[in-house]
C-alpha positions in Angstrom: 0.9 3.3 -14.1 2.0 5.4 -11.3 4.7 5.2 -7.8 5.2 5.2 -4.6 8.9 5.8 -3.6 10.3 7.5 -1.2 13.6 8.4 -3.5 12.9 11.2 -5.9 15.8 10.0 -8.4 14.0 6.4 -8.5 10.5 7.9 -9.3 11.8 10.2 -12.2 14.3 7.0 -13.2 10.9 4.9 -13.5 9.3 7.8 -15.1 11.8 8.4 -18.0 11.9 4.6 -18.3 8.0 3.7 -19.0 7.7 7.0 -20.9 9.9 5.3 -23.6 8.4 1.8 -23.5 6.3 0.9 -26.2 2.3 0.1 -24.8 3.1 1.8 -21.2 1.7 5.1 -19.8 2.9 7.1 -17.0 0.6 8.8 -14.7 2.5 10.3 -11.9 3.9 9.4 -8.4 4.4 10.2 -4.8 7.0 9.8 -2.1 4.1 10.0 1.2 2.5 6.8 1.1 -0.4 8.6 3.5 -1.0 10.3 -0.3 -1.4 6.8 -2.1 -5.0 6.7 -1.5 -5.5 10.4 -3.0 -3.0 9.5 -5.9 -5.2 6.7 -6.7 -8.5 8.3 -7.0 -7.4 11.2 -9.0 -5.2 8.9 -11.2 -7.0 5.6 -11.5 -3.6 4.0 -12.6 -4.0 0.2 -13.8 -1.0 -0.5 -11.7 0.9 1.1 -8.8 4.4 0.1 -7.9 5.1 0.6 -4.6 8.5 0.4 -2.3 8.5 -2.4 -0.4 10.0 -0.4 2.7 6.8 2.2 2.5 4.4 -0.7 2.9 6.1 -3.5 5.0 3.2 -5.2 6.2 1.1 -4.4 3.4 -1.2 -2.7 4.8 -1.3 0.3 2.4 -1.8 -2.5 0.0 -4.5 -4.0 0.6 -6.6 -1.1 1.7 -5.8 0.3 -1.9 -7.0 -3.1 -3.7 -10.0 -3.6 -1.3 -11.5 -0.3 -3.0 -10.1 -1.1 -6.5 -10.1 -4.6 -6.8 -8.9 -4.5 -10.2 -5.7 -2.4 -9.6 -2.3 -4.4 -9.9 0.2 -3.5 -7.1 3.1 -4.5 -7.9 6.0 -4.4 -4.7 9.7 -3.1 -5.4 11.4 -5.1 -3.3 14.2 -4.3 -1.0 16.8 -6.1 0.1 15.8 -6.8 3.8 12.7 -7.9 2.6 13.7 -10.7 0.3 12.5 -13.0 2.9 9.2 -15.5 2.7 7.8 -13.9 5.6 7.6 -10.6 3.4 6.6 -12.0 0.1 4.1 -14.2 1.9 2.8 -10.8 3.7 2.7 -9.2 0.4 0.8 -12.0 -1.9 -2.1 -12.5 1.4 -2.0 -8.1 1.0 -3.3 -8.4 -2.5 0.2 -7.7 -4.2 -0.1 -9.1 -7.6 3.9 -8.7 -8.6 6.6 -8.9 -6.9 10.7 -7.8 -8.4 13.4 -6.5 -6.9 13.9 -2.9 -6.2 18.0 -3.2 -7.3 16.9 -5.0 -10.2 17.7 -3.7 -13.9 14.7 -1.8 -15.5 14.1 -4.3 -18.1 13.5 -6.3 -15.2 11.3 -3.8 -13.9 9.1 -3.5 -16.9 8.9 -7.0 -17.1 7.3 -7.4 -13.8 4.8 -4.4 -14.5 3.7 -5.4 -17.9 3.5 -9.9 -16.7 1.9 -8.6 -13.3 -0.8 -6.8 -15.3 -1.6 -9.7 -18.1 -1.2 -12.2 -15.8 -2.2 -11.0 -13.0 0.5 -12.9 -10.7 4.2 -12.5 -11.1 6.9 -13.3 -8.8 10.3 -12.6 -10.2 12.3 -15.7 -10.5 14.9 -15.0 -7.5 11.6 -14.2 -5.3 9.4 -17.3 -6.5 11.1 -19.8 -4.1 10.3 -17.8 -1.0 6.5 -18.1 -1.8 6.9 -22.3 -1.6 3.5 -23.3 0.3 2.1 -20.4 0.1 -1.8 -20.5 0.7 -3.2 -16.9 -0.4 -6.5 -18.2 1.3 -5.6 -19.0 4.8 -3.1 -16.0 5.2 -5.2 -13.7 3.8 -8.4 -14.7 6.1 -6.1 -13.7 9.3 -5.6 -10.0 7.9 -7.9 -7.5 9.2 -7.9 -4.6 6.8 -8.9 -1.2 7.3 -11.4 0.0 5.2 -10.9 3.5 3.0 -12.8 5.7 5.4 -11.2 4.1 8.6 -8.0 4.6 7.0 -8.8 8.2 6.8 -10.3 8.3 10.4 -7.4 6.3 11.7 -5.0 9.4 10.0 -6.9 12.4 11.4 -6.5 10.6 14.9 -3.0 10.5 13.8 -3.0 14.2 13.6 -4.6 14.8 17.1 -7.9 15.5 15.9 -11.2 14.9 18.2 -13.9 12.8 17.1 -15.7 16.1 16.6 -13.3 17.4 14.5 -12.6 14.2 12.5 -16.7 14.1 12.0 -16.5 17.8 10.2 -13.6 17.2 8.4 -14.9 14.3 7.0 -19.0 15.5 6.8 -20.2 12.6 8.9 -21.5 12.2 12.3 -19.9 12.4 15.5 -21.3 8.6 16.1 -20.5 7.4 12.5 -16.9 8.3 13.7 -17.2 6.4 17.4 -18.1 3.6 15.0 -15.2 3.7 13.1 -13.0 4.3 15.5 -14.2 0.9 17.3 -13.8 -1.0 14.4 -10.3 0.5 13.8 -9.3 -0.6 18.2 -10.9 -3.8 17.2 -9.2 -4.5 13.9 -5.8 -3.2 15.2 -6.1 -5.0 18.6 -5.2 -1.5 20.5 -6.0 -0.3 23.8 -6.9 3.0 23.0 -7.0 6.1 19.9 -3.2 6.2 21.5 -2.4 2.9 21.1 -4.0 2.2 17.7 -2.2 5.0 16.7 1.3 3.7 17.8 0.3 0.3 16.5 0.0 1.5 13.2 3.2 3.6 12.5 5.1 0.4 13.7 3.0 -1.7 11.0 3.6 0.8 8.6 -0.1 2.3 7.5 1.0 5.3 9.3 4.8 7.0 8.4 6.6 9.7 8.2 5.1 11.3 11.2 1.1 13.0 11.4 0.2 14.8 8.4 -2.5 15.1 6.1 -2.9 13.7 2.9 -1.1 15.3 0.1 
């Protein structure tokens, strides 16, 4: 399994903790959520924790499960997002577990290791805020970037052209125009400016441009 958390002391708390569990393996994490995608391809991690406040509208969440359908996210949930709105967000994002952040570790483990047998795991202070939920309906009003729009999307971020964005990427310049119509289109934005903005309030985009770690 591997992280994403911003906290250093959390990740290499979670790291000493799997690394004595009995039938867990720890892989690695990150703080940059712009480096999930990365971590994930070179780790291939059955399931990937991730902070809640990193990935609010889970975004980040389902563009990583879109290209690895079989991966388990599992959310750490902070305390402002103990809402149904959040954990309603999450479930429609792909997010397969859900536990507090604060919680105890054994909690922790517990949601990591039920998230990945069963597949769905709410913990039990969390489960009544997804009451009604319908994964179908909420899901089918999410428009997801794909991988390689993600990484367009980014490089725009960063200021580059569409030439540059093309080389950087080894595609053509009108492969990128295309992606960067589907990314205005998905993101409802105005412009590359707009799309831009639009996604460091949603949260696919933090911490300011930068490339991929």
């Amino acid at each position: 399994m591997a992280l994403v958390d911003p906290v250093p002391l959390v990740r290499e708390g979670l790291a000493a903790v799997v690394r004595r569990t009995a039938g867990l393996r720890w892989l690695g994490s990150t703080g940059n959520p712009n480096a999930a995608p990365r971590l994930h391809e070179h780790l291939r991690p059955d399931v990937l924790l991730i902070d809640s406040v990193l990935d609010p509208q889970g975004q980040l969440a389902t563009l990583l499960t879109g290209g690895d359908p079989a991966l388990v996210v599992v959310s750490l949930v902070r305390e402002p997002h103990r809402t149904a709105k959040y954990v309603r967000t999450a479930l429609a994002a792909g997010v397969r577990g859900l536990v507090p952040r604060a919680g105890e570790s054994g909690e922790v483990v517990q949601a990591i290791v039920r998230s990945y047998a069963d597949r769905v795991y709410l913990d039990p202070t969390l489960a009544p805020l997804a009451a009604g939920f319908t994964p179908a309906a909420e899901a089918g009003s999410r428009r997801s970037l794909s991988r390689r729009e993600y990484e367009v999307l980014r490089l725009i971020a960063n200021g580059l052209e569409n030439q540059a964005v093309a080389s950087e990427l080894y595609v053509s310049v009108e492969t990128v125009r295309t992606h960067v119509k589907n990314i205005l289109r998905k993101l409802r934005a105005r412009d590359r400016t707009h799309a831009v903005s639009l996604a460091y309030q949603a949260g696919l985009l933090t911490g300011g441009p930068q490339a991929l770690g």
